[in-house]
KOLSEZA-194469 format. One line per field, with one value per atom (N, C-alpha, C): residue number from 0; atom name; x, y, z. Coordinates in Angstrom, 2 decimals. Example, Ala and Ser with C-alpha at 12.3 -4.5 7.8 and 13.67 -1.06 7.14 Angstrom:
<pts>
k = (0; 0; 0; 1; 1; 1)
a = (N; CA; C; N; CA; C)
x = (13.19; 12.30; 13.20; 12.85; 13.67; 12.90)
y = (-5.69; -4.50; -3.30; -2.25; -1.06; 0.03)
z = (7.80; 7.80; 7.80; 7.08; 7.14; 7.87)
</pts>
This chain:
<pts>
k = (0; 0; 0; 1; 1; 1; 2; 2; 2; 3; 3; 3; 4; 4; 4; 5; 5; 5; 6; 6; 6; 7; 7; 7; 8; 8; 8; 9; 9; 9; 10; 10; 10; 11; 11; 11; 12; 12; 12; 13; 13; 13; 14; 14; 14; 15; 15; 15; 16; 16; 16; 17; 17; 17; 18; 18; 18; 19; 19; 19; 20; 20; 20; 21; 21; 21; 22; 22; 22; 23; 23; 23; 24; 24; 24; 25; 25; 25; 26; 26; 26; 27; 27; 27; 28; 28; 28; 29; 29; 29; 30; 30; 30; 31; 31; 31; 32; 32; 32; 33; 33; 33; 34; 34; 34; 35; 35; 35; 36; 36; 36; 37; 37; 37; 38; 38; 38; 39; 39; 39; 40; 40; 40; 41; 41; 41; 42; 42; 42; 43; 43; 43; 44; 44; 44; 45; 45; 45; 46; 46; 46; 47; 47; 47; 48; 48; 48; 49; 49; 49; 50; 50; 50; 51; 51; 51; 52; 52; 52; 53; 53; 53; 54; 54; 54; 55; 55; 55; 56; 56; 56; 57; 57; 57; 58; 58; 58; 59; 59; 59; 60; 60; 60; 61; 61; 61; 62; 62; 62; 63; 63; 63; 64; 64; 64; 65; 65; 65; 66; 66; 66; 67; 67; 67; 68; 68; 68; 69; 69; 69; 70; 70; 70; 71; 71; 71; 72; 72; 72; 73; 73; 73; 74; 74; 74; 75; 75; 75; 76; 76; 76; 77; 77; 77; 78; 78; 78; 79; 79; 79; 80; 80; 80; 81; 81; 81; 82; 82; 82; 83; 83; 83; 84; 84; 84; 85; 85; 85; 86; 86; 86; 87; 87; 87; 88; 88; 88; 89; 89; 89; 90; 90; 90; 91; 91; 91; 92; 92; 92; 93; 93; 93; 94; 94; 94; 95; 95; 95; 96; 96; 96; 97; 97; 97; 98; 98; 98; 99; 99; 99; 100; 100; 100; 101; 101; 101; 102; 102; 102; 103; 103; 103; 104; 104; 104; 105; 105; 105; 106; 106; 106; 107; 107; 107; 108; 108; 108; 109; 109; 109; 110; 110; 110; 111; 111; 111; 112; 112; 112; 113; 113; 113; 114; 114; 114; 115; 115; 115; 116; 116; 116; 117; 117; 117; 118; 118; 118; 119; 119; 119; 120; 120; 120; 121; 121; 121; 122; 122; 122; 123; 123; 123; 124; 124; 124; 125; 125; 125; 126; 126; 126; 127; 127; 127; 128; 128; 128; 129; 129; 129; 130; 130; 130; 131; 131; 131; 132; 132; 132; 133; 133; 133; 134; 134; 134; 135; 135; 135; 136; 136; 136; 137; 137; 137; 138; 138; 138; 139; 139; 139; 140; 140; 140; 141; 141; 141; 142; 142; 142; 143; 143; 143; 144; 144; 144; 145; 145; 145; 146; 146; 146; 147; 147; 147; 148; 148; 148; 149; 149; 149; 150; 150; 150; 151; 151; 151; 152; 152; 152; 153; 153; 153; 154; 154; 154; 155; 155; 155; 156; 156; 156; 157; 157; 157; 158; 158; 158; 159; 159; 159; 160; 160; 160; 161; 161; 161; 162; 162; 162; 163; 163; 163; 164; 164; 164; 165; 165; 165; 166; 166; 166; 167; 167; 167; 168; 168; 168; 169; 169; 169; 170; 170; 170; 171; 171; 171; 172; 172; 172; 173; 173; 173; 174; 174; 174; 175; 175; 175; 176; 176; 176; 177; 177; 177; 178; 178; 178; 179; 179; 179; 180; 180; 180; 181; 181; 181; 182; 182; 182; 183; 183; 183; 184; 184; 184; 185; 185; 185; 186; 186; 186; 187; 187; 187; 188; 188; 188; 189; 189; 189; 190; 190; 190; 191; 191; 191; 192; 192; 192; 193; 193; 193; 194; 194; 194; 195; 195; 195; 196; 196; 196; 197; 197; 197)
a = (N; CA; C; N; CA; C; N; CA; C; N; CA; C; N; CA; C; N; CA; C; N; CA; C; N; CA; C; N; CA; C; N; CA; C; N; CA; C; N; CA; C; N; CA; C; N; CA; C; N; CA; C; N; CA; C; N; CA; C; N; CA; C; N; CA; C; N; CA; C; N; CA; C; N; CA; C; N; CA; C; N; CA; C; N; CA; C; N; CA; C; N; CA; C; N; CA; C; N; CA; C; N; CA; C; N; CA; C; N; CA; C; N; CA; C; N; CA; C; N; CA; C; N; CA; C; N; CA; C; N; CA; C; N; CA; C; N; CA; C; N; CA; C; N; CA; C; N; CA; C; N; CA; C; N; CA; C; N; CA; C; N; CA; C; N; CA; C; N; CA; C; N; CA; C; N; CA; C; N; CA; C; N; CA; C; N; CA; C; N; CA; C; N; CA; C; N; CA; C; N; CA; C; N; CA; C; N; CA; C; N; CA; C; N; CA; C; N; CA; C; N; CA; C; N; CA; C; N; CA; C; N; CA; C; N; CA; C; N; CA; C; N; CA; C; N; CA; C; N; CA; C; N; CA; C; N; CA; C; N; CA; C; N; CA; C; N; CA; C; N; CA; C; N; CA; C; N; CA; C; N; CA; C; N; CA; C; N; CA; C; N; CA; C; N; CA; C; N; CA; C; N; CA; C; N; CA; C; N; CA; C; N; CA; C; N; CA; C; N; CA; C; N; CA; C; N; CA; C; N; CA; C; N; CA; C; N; CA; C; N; CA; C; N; CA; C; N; CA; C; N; CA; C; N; CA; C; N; CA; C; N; CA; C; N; CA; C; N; CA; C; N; CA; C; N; CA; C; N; CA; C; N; CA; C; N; CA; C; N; CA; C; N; CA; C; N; CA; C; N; CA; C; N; CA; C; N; CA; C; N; CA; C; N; CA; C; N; CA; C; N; CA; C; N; CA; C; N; CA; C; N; CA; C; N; CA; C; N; CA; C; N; CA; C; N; CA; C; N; CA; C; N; CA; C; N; CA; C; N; CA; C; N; CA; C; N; CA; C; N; CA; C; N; CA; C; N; CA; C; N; CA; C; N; CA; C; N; CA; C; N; CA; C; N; CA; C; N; CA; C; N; CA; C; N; CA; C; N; CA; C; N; CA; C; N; CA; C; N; CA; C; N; CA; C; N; CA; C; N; CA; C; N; CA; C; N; CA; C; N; CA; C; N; CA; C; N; CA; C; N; CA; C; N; CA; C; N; CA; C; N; CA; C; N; CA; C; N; CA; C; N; CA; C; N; CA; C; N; CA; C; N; CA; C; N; CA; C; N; CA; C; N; CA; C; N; CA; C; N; CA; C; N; CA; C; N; CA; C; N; CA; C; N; CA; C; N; CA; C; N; CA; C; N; CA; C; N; CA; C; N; CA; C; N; CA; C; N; CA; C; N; CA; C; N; CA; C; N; CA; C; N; CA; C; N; CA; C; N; CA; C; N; CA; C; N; CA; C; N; CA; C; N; CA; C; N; CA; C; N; CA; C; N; CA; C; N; CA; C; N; CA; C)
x = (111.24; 110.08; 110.52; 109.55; 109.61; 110.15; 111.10; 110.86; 110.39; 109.87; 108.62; 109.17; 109.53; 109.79; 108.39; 108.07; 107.18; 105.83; 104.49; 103.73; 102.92; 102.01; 100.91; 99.97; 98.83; 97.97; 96.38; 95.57; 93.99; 93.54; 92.41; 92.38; 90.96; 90.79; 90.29; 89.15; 88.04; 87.54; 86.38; 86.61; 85.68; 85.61; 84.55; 84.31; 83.79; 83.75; 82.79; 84.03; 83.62; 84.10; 84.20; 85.75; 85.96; 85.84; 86.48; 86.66; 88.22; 87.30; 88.54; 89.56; 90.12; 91.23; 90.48; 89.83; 88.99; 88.22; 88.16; 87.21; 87.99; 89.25; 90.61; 90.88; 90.95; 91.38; 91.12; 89.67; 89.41; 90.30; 89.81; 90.52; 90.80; 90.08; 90.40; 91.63; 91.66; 93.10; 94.31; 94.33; 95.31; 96.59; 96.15; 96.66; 98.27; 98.22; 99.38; 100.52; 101.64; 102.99; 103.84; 103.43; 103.71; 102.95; 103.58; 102.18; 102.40; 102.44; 101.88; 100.09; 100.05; 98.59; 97.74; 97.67; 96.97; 96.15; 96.59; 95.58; 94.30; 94.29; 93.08; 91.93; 92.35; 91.78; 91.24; 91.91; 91.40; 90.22; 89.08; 87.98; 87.12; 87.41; 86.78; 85.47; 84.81; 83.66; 82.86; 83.20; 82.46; 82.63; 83.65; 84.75; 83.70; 83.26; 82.69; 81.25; 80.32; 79.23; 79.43; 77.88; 78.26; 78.80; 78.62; 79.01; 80.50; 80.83; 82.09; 82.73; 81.39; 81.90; 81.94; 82.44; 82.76; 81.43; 81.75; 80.62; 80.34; 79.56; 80.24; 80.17; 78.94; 78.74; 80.35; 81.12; 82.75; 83.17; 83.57; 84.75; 86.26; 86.41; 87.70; 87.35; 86.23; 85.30; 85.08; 85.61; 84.98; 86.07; 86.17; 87.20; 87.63; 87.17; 88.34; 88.95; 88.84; 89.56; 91.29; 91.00; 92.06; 92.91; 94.18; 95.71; 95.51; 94.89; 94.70; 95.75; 96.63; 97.57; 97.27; 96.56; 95.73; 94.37; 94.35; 92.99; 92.30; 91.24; 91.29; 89.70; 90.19; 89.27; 88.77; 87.47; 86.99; 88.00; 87.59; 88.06; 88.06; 88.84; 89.59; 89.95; 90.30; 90.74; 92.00; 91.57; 92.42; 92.35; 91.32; 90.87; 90.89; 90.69; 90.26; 92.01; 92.00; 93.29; 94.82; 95.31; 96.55; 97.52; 96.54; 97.44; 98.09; 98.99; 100.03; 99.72; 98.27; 97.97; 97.23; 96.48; 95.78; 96.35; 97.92; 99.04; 99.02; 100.16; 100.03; 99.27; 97.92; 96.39; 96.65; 96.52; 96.43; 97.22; 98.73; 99.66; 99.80; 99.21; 99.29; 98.13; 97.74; 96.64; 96.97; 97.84; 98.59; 98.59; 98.05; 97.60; 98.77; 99.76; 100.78; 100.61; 99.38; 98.98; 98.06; 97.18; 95.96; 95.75; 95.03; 94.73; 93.25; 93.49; 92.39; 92.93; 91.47; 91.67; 92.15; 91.84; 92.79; 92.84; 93.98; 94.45; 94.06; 94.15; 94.12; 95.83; 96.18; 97.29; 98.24; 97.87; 98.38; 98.87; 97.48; 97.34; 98.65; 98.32; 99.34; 101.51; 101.19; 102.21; 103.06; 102.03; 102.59; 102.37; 101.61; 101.71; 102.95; 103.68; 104.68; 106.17; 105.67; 106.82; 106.84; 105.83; 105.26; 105.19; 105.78; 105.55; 103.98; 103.42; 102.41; 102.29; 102.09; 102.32; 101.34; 100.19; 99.29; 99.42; 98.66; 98.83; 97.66; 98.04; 96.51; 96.46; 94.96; 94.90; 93.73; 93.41; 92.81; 90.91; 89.99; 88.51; 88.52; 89.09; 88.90; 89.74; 91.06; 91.63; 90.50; 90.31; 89.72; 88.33; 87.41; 86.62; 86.85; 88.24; 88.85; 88.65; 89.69; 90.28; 88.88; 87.76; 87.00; 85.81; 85.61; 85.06; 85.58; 86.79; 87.38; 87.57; 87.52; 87.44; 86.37; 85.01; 83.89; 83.52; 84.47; 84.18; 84.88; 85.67; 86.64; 87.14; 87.09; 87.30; 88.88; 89.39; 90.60; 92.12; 90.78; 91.72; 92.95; 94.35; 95.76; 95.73; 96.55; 97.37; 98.24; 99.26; 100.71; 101.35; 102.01; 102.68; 103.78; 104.53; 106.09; 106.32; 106.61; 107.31; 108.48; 109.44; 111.00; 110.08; 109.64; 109.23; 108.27; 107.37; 106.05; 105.06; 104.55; 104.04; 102.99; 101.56; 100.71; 99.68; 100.16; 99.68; 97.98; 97.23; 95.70; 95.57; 94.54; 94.10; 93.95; 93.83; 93.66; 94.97; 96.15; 97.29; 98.04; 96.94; 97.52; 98.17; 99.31; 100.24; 99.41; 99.60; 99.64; 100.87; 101.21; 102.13; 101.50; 102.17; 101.60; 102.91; 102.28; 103.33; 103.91; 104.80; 105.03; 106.43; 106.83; 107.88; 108.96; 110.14; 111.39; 112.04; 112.08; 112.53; 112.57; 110.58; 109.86; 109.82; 110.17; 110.24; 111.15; 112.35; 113.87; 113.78; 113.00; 113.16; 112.30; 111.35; 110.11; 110.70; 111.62; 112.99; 113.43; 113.98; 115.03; 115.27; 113.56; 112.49; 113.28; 113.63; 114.02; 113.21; 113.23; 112.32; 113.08; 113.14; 113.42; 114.82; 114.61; 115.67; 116.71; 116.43; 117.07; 118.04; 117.31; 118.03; 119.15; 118.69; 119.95; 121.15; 120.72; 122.19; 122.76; 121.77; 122.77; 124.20; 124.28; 125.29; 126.00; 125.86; 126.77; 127.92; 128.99; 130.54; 130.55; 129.60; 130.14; 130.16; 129.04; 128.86; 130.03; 129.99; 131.45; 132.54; 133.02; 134.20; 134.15; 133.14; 132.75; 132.97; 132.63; 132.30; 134.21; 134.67; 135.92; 137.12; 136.88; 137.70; 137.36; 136.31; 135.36; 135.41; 136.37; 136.31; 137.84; 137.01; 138.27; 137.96; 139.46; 139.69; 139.04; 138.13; 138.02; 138.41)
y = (109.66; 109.34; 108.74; 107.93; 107.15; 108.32; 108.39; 109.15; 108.98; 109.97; 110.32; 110.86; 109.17; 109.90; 109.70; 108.46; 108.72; 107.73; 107.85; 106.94; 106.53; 105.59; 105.27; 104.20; 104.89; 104.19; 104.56; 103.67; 103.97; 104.73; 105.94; 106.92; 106.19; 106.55; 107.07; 108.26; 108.24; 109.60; 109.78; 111.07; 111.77; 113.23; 113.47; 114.76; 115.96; 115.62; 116.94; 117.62; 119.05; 120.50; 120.77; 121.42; 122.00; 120.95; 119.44; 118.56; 119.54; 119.54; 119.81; 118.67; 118.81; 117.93; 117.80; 118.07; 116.91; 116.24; 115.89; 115.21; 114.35; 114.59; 113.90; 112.78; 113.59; 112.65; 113.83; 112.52; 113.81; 114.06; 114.72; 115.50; 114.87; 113.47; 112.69; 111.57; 111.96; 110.61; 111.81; 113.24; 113.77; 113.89; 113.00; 112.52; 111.54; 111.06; 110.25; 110.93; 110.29; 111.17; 110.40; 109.30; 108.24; 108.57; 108.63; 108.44; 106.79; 106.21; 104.93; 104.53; 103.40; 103.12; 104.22; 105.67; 106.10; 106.44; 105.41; 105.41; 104.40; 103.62; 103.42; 103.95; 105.52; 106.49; 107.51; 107.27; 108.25; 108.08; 109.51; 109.71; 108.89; 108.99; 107.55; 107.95; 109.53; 109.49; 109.19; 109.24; 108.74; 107.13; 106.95; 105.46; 104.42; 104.49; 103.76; 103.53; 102.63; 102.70; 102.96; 103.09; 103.51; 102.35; 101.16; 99.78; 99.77; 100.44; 100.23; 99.12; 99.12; 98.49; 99.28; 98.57; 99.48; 99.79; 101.01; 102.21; 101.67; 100.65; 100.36; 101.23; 102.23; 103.66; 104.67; 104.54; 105.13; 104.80; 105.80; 105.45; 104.08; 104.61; 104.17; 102.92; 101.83; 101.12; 100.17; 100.78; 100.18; 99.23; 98.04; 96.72; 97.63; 98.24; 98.91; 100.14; 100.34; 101.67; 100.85; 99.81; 99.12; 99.06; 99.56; 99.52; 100.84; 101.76; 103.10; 103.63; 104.67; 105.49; 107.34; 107.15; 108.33; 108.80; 110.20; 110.37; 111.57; 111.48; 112.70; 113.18; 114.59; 115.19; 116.35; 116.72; 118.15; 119.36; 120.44; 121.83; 121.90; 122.87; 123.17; 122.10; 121.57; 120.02; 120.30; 120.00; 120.08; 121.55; 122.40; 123.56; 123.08; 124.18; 124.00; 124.01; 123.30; 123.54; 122.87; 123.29; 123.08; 121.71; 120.53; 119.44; 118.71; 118.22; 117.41; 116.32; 115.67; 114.25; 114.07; 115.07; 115.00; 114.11; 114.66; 113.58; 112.87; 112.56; 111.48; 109.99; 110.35; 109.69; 109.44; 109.88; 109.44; 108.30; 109.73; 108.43; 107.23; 107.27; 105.64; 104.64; 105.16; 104.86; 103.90; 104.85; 104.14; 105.32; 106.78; 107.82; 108.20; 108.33; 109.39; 110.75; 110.45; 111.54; 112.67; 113.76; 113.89; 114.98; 114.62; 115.59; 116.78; 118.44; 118.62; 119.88; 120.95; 121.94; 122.99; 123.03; 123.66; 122.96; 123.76; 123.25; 123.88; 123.92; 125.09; 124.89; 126.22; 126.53; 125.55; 125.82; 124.69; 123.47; 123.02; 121.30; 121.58; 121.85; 121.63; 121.75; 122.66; 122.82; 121.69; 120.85; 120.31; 118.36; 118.28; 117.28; 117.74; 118.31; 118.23; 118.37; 118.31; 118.05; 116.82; 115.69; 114.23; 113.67; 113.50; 112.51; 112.56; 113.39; 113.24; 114.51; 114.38; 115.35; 115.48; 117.07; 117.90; 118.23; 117.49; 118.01; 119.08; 120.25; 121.29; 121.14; 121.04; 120.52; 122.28; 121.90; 123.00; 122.23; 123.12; 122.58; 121.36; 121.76; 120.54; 119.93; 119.75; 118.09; 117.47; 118.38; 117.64; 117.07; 117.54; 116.98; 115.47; 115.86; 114.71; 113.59; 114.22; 112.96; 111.95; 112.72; 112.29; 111.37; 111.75; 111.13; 109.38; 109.85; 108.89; 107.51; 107.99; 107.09; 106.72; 107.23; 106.88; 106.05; 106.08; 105.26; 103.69; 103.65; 102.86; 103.01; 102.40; 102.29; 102.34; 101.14; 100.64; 101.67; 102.89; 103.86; 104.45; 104.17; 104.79; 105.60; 106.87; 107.87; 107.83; 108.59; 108.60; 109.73; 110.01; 111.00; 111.46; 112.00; 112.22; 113.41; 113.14; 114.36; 114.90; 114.34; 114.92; 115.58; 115.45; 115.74; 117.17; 117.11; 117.83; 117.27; 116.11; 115.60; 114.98; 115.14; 114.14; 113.45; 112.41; 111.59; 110.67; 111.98; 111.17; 109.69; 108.44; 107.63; 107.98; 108.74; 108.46; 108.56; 109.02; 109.09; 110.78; 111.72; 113.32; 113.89; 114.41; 115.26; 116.45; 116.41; 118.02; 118.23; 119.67; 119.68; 120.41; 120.01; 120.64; 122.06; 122.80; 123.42; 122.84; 123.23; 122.74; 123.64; 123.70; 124.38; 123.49; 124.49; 123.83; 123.15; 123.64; 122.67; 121.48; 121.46; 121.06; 119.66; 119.72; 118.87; 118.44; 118.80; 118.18; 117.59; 117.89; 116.74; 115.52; 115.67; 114.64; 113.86; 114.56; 113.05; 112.54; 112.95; 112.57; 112.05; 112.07; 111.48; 111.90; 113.39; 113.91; 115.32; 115.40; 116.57; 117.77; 119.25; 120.08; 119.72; 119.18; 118.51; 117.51; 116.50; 115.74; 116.63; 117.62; 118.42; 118.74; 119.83; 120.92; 119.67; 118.51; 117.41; 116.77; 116.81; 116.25; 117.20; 118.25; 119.24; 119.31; 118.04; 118.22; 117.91; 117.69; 117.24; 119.11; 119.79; 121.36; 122.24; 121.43; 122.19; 122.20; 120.80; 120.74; 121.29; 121.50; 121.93; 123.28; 123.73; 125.60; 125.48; 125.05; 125.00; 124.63; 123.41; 123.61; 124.93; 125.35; 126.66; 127.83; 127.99; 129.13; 128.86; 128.39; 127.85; 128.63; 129.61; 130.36; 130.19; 130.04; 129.71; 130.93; 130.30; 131.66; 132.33)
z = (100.96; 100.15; 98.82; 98.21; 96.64; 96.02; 94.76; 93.69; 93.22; 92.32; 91.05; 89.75; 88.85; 87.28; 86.74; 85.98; 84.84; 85.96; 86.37; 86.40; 85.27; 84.75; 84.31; 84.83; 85.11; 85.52; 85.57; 85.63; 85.61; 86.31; 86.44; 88.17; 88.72; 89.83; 91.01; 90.33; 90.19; 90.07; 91.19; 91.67; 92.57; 92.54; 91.68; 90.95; 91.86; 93.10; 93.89; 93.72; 93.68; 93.83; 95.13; 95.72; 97.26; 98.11; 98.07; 99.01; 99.70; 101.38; 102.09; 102.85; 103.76; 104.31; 105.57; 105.76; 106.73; 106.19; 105.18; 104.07; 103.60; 103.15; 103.05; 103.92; 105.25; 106.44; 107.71; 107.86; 109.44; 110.70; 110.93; 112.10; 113.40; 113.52; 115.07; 114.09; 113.15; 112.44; 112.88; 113.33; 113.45; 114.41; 115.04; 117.03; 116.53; 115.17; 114.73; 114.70; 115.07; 114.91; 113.29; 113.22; 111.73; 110.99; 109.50; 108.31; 108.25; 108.32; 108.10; 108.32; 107.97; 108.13; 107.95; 107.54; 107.17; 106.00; 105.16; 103.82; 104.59; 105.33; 105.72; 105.85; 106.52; 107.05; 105.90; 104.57; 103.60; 103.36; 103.34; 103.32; 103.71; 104.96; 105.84; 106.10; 106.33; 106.48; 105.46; 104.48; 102.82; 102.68; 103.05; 102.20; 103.27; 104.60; 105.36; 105.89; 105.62; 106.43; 108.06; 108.27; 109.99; 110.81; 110.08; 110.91; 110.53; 109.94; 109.24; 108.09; 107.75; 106.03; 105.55; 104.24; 102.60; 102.53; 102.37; 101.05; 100.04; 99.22; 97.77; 96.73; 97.44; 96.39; 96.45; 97.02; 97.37; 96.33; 95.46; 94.19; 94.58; 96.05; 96.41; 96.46; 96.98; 96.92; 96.01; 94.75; 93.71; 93.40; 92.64; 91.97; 91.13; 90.25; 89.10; 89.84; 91.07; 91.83; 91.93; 92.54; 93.18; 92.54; 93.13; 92.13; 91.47; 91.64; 91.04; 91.68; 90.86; 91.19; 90.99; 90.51; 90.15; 90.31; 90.99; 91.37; 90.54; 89.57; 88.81; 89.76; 90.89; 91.37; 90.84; 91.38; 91.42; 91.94; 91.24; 91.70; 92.99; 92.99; 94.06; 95.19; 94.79; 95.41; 96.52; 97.95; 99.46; 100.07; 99.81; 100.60; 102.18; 102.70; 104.08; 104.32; 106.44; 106.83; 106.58; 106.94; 106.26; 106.40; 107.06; 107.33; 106.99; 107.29; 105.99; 105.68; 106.96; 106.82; 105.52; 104.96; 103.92; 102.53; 102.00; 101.07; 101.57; 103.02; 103.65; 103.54; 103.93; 103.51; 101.94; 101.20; 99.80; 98.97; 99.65; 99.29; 99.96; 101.23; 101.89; 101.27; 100.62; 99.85; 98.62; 97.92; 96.63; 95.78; 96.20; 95.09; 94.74; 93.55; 93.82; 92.79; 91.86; 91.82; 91.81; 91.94; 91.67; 90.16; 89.77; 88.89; 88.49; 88.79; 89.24; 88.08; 88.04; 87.18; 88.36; 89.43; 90.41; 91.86; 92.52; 94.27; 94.89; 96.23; 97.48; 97.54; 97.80; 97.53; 98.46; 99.93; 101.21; 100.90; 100.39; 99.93; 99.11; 98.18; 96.86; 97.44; 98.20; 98.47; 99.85; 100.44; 101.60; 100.28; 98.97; 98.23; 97.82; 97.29; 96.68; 97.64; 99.07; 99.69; 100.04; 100.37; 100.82; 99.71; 98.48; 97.09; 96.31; 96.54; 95.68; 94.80; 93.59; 92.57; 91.98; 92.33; 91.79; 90.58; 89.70; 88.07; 87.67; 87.54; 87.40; 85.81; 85.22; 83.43; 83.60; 82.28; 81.87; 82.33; 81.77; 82.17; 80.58; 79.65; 78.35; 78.65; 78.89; 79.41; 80.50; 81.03; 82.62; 81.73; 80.78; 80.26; 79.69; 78.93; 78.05; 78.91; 79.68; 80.95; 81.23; 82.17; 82.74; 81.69; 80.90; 79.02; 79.07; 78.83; 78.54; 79.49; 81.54; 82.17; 82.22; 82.41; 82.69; 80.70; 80.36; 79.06; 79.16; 80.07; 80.52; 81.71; 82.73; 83.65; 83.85; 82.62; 83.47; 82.44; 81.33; 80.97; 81.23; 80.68; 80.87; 81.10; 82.25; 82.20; 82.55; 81.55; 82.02; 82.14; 83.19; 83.72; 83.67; 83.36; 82.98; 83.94; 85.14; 85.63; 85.23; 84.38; 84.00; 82.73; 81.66; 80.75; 80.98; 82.00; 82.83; 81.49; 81.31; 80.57; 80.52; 80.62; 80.78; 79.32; 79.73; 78.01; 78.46; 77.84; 78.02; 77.40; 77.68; 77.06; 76.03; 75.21; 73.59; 72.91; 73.79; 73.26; 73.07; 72.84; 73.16; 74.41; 74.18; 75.23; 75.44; 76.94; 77.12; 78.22; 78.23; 79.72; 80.58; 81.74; 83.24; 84.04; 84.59; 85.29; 87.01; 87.01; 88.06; 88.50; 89.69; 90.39; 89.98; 89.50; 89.73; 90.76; 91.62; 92.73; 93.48; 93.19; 93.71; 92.85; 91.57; 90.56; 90.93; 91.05; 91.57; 93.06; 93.81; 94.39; 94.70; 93.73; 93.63; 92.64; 91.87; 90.86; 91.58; 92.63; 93.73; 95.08; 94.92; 96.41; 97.44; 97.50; 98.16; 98.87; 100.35; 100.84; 100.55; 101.55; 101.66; 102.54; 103.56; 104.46; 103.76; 102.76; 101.70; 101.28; 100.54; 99.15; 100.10; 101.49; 101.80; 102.17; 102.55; 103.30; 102.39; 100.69; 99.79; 99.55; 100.28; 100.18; 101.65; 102.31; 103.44; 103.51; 102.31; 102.56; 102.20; 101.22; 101.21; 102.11; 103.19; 104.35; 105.20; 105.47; 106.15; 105.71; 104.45; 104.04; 104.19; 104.30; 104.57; 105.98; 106.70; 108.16; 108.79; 108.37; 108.32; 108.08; 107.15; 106.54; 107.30; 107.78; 108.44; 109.95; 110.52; 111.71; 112.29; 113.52; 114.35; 115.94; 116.11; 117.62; 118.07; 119.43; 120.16; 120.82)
</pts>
């Protein structure tokens, strides 16, 4: 996957509260063994008329969405089951990050193994934030994951929490599987030394 140091960019906003991951990306997009082509599929039952045009009422929809890297959602943002297509979808999208006042624990945890990085703000950033886009559409945010840094449009820091690890390998656009093989000449050299005839 991409690494993730600093982004900035305009968001995406879609404010409902408790969008789940079939809402994300329904459940007949789940038959794929590739994430590819699946940002098509993001929130396709919203994103599409029944003929299958654009929604134009769809945030995603909109001319100032496009080239958005950032999605600032409602609470509890990726409830429901636990699929991985849900990041997947986003980030094939262009999202790499979302920003919500909280996650479902799942979601959050299968985004930060797939490149997309859950920034949880307080209910007054999330006010700030949202103020400020719907004041401007094509409003800055910038993201500093080495820093845990997020710099609103008006120019104020705040920081975000985030897992150590989880940070190290979203620098390093590296998975769980990445990290342990960046340590495979130690493996081998253990595995060498530790090696008896039977």
């Amino acid at each position: 996957m991409a690494s993730f140091t600093k982004i900035t960019s305009h968001a995406v906003v879609i404010t409902a509260e408790n969008i789940d991951t079939d809402q994300i990306i329904p459940a007949r997009f789940l038959k794929v063994l590739d994430k590819t082509g699946l940002g098509k599929s993001l929130f396709c039952d919203w994103r599409y008329l029944p003929d299958g045009s654009d929604n134009p009422d769809f945030p995603l929809n909109y001319p100032a969405s496009q080239g958005a890297q950032v999605l600032l959602a409602g609470d509890n943002f990726g409830c429901g089951s636990s699929r991985e297509h849900a990041p997947w979808a986003l980030v094939g999208w262009g999202i790499r990050v979302v920003i919500s006042t909280s996650f479902a624990d799942i979601f959050k945890g299968n985004s930060l193994k797939n490149g997309l990085l859950p920034v949880v703000v307080t209910q007054d950033v999330y006010k700030k934030l949202l103020a400020a886009v719907k004041a401007d559409v094509k409003a800055q945010i910038s993201v500093d994951l080495e820093k845990t840094e997020l710099t609103l449009p008006d120019g104020s820091t705040v920081k975000f929490p985030i897992d150590g690890f989880a940070q190290h390998c979203l620098l390093n656009g590296i998975d769980q599987l990445g990290y342990i093989l960046s340590f495979e000449d130690k493996i081998k050299s253990y595995e060498t030394a530790h090696t008896y005839a039977s």
